[in-house]
Backbone as CSV, one residue per row, in Angstrom:
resi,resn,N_x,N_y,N_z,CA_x,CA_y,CA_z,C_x,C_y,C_z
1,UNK,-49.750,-9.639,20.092,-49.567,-8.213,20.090,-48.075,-7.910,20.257
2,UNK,-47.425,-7.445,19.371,-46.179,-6.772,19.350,-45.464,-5.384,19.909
3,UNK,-44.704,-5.127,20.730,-44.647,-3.876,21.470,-43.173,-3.641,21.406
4,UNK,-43.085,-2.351,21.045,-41.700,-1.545,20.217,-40.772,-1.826,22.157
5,UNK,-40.062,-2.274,21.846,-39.091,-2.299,23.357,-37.424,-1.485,23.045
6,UNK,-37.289,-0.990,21.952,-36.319,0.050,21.663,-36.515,0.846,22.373
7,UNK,-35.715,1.464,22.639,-35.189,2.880,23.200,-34.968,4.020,22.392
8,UNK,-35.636,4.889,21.822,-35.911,5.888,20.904,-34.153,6.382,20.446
9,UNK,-33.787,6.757,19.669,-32.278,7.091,19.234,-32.476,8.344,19.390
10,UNK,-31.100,9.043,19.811,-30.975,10.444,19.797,-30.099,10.507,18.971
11,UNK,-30.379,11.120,17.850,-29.753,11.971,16.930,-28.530,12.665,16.981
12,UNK,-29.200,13.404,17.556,-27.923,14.866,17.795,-26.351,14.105,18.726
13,UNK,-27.157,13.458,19.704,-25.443,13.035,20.404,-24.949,11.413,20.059
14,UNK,-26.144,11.074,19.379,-24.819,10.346,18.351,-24.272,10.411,17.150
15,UNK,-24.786,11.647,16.251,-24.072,12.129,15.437,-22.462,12.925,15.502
16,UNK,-23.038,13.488,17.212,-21.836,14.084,18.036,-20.642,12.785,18.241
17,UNK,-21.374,12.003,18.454,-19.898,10.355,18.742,-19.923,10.633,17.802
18,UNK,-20.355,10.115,16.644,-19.805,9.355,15.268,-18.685,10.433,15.039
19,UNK,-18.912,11.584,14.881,-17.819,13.053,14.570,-16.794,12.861,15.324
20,UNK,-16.736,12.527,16.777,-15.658,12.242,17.441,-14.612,11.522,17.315
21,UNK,-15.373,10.460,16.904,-14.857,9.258,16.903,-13.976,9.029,15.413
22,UNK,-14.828,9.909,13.961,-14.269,9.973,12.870,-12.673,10.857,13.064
23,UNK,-12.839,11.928,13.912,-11.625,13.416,13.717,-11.476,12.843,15.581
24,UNK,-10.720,12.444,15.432,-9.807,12.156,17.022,-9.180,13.600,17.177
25,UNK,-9.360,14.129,18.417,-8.158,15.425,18.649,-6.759,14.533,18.865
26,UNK,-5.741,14.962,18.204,-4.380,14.487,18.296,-3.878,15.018,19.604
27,UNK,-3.598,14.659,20.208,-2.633,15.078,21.566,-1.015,15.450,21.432
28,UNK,-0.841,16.799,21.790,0.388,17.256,21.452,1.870,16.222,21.773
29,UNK,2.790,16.092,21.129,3.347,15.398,21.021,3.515,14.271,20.805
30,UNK,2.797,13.374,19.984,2.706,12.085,19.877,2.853,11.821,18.266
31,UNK,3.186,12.840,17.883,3.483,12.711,16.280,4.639,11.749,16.087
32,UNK,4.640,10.771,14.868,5.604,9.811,14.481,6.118,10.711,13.935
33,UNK,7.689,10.165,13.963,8.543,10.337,12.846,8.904,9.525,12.053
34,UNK,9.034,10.092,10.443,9.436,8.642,9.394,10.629,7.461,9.857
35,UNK,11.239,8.447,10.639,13.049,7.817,10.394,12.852,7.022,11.578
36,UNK,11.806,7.289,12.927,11.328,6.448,14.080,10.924,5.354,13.464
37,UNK,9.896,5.256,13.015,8.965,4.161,12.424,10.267,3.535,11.300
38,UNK,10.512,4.029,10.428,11.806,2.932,9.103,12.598,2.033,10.759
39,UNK,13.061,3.128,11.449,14.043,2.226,12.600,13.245,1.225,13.001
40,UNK,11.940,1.358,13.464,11.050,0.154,14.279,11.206,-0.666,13.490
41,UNK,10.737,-0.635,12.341,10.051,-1.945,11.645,12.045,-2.349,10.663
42,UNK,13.093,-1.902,10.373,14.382,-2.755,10.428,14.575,-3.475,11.779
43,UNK,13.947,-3.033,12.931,14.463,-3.709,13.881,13.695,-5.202,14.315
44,UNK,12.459,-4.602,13.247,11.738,-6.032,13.782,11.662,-6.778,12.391
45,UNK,12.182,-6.451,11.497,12.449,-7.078,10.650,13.801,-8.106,10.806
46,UNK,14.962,-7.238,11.188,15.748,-8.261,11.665,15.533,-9.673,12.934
47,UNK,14.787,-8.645,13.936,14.609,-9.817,14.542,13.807,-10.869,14.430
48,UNK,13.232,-11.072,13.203,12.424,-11.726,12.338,12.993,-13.061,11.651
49,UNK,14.001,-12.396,11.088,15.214,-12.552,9.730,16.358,-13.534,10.857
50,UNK,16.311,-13.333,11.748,17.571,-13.822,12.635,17.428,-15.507,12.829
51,UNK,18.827,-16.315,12.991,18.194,-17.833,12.457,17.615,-18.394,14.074
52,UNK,17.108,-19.307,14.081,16.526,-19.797,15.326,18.051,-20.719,16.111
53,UNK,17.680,-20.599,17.292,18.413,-21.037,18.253,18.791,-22.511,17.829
54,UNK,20.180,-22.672,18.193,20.379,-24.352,17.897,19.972,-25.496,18.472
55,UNK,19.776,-26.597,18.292,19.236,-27.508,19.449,20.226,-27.857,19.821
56,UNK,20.066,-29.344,20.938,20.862,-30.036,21.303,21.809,-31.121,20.323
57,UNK,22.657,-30.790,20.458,23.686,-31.619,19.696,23.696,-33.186,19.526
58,UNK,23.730,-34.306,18.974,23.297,-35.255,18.654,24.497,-36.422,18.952
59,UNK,24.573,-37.598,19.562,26.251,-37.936,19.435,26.012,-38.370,18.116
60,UNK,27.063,-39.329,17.449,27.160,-40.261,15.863,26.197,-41.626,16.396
61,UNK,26.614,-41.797,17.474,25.502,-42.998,17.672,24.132,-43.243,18.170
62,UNK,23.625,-42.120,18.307,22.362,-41.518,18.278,21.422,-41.607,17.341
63,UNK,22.275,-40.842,16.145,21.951,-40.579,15.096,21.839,-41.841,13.978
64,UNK,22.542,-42.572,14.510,23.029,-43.868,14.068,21.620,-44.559,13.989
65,UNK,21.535,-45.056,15.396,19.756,-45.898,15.989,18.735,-44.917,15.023
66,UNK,18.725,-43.602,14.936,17.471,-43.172,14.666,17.602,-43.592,12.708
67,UNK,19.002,-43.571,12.357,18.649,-43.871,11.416,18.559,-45.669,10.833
68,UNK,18.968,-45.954,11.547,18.189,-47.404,11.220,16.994,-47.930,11.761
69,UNK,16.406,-47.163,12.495,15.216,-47.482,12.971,14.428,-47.256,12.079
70,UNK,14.835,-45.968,11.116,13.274,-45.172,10.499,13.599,-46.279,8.828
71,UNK,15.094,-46.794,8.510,15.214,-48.043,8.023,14.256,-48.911,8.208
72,UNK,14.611,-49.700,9.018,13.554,-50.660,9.671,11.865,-50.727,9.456
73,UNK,11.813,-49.366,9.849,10.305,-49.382,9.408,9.695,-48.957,8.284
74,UNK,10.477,-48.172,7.180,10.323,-48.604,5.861,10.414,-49.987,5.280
75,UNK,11.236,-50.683,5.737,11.159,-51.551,5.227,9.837,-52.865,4.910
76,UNK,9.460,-52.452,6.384,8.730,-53.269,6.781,7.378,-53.139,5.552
């Protein structure tokens, strides 16, 4: 035997959300401006665009071992 365990829907106040929720009341002052928003997004565009931090510097003989090592094991 099968028994309905829903909770009957109300209509009216959730047609009332859905409306709400479609048409938000705007709250005074919170309007963008174009020339705000172009500024945001150059600014995060540059900091996007900007090169990454340098590493640590390498001596010649450092660089030396790593490159005959990775030698070495090509060869092999």
């Amino acid at each position: 035997m099968v028994t309905d365990r829903t909770a009957p829907i109300e209509t009216a106040s959730l047609a009332a959300e859905v409306e709400g929720l479609l048409e938000p009341a705007e709250s005074d002052g919170v309007f963008r401006d174009t020339r705000e928003c172009a500024g945001a997004l150059l600014l995060a565009a540059l900091l996007l665009l900007s090169p990454p931090t340098p590493g640590p510097r390498r001596t010649l003989a450092e660089g030396t071992k790593r490159w005959l090592s990775r030698r070495r094991e090509q060869s092999r």
